[in-house]
N, C-alpha and C positions, 0 to 999 in steps of 0.2 A: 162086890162093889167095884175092882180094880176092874170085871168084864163091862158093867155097864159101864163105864168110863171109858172106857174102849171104844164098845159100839155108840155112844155120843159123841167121839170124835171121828169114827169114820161116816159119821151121818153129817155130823159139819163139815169135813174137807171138798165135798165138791160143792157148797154155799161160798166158801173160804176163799179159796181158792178163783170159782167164777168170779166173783165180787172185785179180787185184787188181780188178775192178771187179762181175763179179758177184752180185748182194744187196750194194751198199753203198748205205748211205743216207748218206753224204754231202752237205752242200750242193753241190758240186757237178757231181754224177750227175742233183740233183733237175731242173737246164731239162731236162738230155738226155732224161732220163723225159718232162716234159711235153710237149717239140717233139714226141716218137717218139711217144707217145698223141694227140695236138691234130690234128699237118700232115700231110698228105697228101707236100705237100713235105719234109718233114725226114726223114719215111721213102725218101722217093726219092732223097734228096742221101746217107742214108746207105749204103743200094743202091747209089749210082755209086762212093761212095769203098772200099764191100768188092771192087767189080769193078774201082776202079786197081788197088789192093793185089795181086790176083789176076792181073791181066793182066803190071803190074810183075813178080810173082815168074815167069810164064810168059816172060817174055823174058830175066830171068836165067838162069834155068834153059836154056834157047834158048842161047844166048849160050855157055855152059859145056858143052852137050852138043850138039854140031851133030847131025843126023842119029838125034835120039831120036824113033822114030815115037808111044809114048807119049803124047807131048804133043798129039797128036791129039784123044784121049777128051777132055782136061780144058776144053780151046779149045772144044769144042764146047759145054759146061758153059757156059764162061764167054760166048759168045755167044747162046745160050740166055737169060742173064742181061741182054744190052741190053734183054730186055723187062722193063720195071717192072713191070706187070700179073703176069705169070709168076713171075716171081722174090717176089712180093707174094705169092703164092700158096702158093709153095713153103715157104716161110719160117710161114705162117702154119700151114699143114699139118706143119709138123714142130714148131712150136710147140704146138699141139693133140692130137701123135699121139705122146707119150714114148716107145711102143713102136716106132716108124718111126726117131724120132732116134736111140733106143738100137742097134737095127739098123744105120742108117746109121753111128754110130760104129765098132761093132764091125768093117760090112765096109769103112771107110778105111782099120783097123789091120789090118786082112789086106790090103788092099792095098797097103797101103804094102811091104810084104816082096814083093810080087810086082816081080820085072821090066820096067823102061821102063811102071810106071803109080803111080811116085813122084808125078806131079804129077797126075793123080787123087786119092789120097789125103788131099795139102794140098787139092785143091779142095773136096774134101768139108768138109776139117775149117771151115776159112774160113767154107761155108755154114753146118752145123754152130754155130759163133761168131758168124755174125750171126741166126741165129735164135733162139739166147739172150738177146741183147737186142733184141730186134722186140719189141713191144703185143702183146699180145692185143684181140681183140674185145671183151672184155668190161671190158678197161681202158678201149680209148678210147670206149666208149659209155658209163663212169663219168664220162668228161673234159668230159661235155653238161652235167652236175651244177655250182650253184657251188656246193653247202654243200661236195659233196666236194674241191672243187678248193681252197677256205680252207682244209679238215680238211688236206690233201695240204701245203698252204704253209707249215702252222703246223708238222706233222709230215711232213718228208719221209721219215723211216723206216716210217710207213703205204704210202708212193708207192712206197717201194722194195720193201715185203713184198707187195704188191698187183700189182706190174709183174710180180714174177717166182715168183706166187703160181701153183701147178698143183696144183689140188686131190686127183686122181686120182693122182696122183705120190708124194701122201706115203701114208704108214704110218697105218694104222687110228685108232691114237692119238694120233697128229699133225694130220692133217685137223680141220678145224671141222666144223660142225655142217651143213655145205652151203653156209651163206646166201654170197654171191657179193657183197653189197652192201657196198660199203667203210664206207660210214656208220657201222654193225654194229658193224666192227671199229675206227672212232675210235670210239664209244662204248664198247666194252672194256676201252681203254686209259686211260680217263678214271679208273676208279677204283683202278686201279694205282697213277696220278699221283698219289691224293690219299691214298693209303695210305703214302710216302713221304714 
């Protein structure tokens, strides 16, 4: 009983989790934005703690289902992932490619309904959830900037629209005008401020 309890809670944390933190511009979301745009490091420390969580739920799962060959596909996934490099990759490319992550979502939740490749599916999702909150490129080459990096301090709800900003992603009418430079967009918000 205490294992499926288990694996029902590692099946909710990444619904949990997307749901509440997301686009929040909170204070404090804004270090994790800065570490995850700035360190090389902080990206990597977050890479090792999506692969406890992952390897953690694979020994539950272990643990509960002796003799599920399944769990073969997903280990391999997740050994795939001791590479920083790779998994830096991965992440960045699915960050980049809404149609690949859309895909990939889609074929976790057919897998998941398949037989003995339940922990495939959580693996995807997992990756899936940390590549929601990964940088982009073009955040942390903002993060070389200091006028941006004060704009970001003073406003961290610019840091948070800009982290998890994909241009191509929105609706005709939604999309800006292109311009990709955050400056742009703290200057936008300047005369909003002063109209209130």
């Amino acid at each position: 009983m205490l294992l499926n309890i288990l694996l029902l809670i590692f099946c909710a944390i990444p619904f949990g989790v997307s749901m509440s933190l997301y686009k929040n511009n909170k204070r404090f979301m804004t270090p994790f934005y800065m570490a995850m745009a700035r360190s090389g490091n902080a990206r990597k420390l977050y890479v090792q703690v999506w692969l406890i969580c992952l390897l953690l739920f694979h020994y539950v799962y272990a643990c509960g289902h002796m003799g599920e060959f399944g769990i073969l596909l997903s280990t391999g996934v997740c050994v795939a992932m001791f590479s920083f490099r790779r998994t830096d990759n991965w992440l960045r490319r699915l960050l980049d490619r809404p149609r690949a992550f859309v895909t990939l979502a889609s074929g976790a939740l057919v897998i998941g309904f398949v037989p003995h490749l339940y922990t495939l599916a959580i693996t995807i999702a997992y990756l899936l959830l940390a590549a929601l909150f990964y940088p982009s490129v073009r955040v942390m080459s903002e993060c070389k900037d200091t006028g941006t990096l004060s704009g970001w301090a003073k406003h961290p709800g610019i840091l948070s629209e800009s982290y998890h900003d994909n241009h191509h992603a929105n609706l005709p009418h939604e999309a800006d005008s292109g311009n990709t430079d955050i400056s742009a967009q703290y200057e936008s918000l300047k005369p909003n401020e002063n109209e209130k």
